[in-house]
N, C-alpha and C positions, 0 to 999 in steps of 0.2 A: 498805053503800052505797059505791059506786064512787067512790074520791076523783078531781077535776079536776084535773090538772097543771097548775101556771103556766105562760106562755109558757116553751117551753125553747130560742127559739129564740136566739141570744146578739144585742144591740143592734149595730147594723152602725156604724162609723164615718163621719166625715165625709169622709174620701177616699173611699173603698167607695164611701159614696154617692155621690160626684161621680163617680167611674171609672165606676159605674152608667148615668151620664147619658149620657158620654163616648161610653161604646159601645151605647148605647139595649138597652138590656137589659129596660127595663120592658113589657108586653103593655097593648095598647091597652084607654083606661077604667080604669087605675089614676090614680090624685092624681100620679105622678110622670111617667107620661105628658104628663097634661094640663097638667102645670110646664112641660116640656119647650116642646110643642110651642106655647104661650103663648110663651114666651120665642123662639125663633124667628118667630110674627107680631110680636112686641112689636119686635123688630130689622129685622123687614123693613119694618116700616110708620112706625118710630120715626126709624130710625137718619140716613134722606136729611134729616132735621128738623133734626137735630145741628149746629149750627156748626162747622166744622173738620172734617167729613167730607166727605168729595167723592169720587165714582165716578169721575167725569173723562167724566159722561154730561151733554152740554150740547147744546141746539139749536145749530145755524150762528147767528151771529150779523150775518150777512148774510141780506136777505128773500129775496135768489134772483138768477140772471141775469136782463138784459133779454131778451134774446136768445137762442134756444134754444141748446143745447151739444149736440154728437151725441157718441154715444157708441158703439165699434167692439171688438170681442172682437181679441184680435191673439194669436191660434191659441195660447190658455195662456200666454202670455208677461207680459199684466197687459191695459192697453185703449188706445185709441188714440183721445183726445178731443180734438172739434174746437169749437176755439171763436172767436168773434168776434174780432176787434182790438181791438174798440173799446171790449170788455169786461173788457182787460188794462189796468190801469194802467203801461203803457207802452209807450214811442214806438217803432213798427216801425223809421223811418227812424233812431232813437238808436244811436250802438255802447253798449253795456250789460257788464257779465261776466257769465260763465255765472250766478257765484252771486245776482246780481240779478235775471236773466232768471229761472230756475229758483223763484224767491221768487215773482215776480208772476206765472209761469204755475199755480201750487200752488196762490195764491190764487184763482184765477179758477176753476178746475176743481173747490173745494172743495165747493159744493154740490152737486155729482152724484158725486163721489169719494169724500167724504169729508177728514178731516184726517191721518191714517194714510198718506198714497200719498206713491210716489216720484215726479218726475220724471226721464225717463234722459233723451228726446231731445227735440227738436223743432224747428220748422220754420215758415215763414211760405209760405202759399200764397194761389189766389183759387178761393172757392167758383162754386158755378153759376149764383148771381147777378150776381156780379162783386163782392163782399167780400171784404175783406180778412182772411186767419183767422189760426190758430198750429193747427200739428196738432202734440198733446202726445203723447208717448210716455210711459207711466206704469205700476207696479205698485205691489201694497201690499207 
């Protein structure tokens, strides 16, 4: 009668194991698969829960302009957003510095820009209504 061999195969380590995991070495529908890929939903769905973790992914916290903002491609260079006056918290007639001006027009453009953008130039004109605007010069 044919004797059965015990496993001969040698017990693998806890590093092994973990370097295993590391480089997804396991075939799908093993137990260490389904470790795996549990622990990446468990972080994806867990982790935004966490106190002290932050993606730095937040709504504007402004509802939006009164006023429409247009918004102009400026041939690859970034975009060329026009906006109200009266949507700037501050005074066209004011002298200001760049770095003030530059502040209140970033914030004005943020809900169609985003928080990311630069501002390089800009300018006070009068629309086709006869409003007063700022046309931003801006990329990200």
């Amino acid at each position: 009668m044919p004797s059965i061999a015990p496993n001969t195969q040698p017990r693998r380590t806890v590093k092994q194991i973990l370097l295993s995991y590391f480089y997804w070495t396991y075939s799908r529908g093993t137990l260490h698969y389904d470790v795996m890929v549990t622990a990446i939903l468990l972080f994806i769905f867990l982790s935004p829960q966490i106190h002290g973790w932050n993606y730095g992914d937040k709504p504007s916290p402004i509802g939006g302009p009164p006023h429409p903002i247009q918004v102009i491609g400026n041939d690859g260079q970034g975009v060329i957003v026009t906006v109200q006056a009266s949507d700037v918290s501050l005074d066209l007639h004011t002298k200001a510095s760049d770095a003030v001006v530059k502040k209140a027009l970033r914030k004005a453009i943020e809900p169609v820009t985003g928080d990311d953008v630069f501002v390089v130039h800009w300018e006070t004109a009068i629309d086709a209504e006869g409003h007063a605007v700022w046309k931003v010069w801006a990329h990200r």
